[in-house]
C-alpha positions in Angstrom: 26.0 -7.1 -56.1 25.0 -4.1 -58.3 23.6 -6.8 -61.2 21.5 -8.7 -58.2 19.9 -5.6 -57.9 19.9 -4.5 -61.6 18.3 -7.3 -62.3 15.9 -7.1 -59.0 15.0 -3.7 -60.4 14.1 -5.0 -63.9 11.8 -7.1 -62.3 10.1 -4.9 -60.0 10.1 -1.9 -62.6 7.9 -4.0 -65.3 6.1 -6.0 -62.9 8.1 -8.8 -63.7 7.0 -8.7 -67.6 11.4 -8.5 -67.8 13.9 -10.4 -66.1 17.1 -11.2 -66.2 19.8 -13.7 -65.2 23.7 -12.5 -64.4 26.2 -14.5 -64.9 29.2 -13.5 -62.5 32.9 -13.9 -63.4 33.9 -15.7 -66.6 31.0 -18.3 -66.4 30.0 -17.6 -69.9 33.5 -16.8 -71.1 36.4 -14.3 -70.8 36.3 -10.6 -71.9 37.0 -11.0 -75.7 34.2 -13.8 -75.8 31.4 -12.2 -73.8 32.3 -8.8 -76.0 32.0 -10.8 -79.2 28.9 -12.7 -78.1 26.8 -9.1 -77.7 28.3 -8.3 -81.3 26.7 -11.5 -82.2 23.0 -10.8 -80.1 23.8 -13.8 -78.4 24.2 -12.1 -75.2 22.7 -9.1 -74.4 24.7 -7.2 -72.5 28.4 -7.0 -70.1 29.9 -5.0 -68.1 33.5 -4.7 -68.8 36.4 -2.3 -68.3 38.1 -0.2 -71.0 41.0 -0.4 -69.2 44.3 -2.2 -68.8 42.4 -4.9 -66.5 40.9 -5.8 -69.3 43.8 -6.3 -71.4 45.9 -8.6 -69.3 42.3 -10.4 -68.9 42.6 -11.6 -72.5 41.2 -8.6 -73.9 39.1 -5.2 -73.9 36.0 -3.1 -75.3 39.5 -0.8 -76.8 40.2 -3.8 -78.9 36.8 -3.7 -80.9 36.3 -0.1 -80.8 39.7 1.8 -80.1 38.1 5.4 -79.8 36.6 4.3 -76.7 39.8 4.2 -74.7 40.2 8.1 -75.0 37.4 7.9 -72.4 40.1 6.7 -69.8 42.3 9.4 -69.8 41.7 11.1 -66.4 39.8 13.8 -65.7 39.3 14.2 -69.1 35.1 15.4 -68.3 34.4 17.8 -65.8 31.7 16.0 -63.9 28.3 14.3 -64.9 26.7 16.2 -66.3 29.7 17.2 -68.7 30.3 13.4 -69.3 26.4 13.1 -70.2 26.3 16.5 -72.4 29.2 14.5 -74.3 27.8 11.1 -74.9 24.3 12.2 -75.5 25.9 14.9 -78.1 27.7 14.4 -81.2 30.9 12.5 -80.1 28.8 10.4 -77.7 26.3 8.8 -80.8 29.2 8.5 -83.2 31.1 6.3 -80.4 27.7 4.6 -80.1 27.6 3.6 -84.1 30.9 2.2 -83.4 29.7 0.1 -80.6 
């Protein structure tokens, strides 16, 4: 539902100069190949989990880039904002590069 209106929002945000298509569940592959496949500019974008459902799904974003799983330690940022001050700050654009 939230990529419906993700992409709705694309649409009605540039006046429909942008769209875009979603492709729900593994129509264009599992985790490890939709991951690869934005590496490659093939696809340009997925959600995916960091976590372990990612793992037992045939793979994770952890697998490409392991400093990303210190992100799923709980409560490790305070709230939003801190989360945002993080990843818009030093730590946050170095994770970024690695990406």
């Amino acid at each position: 539902m939230a990529a419906t209106v993700f992409c709705d929002e694309i649409a009605k945000g540039t006046r429909k100069r942008y769209t875009c298509q979603h492709f729900p569940n593994p129509q264009l592959g599992g985790v490890r190949e939709v991951i690869e496949a934005v590496q490659l500019g093939t696809q340009d974008r997925v959600d995916t989990s960091t976590g372990l459902v990612g793992w037992w799904a045939g793979g994770l974003v952890g697998n490409f880039v392991p400093q990303v799983e210190r992100f799923d330690i709980p409560f490790l940022v305070r709230d939003d904002d801190h989360a945002r001050k993080v990843m818009d700050g030093p730590i946050g654009q170095d994770l970024l590069k690695k990406l």
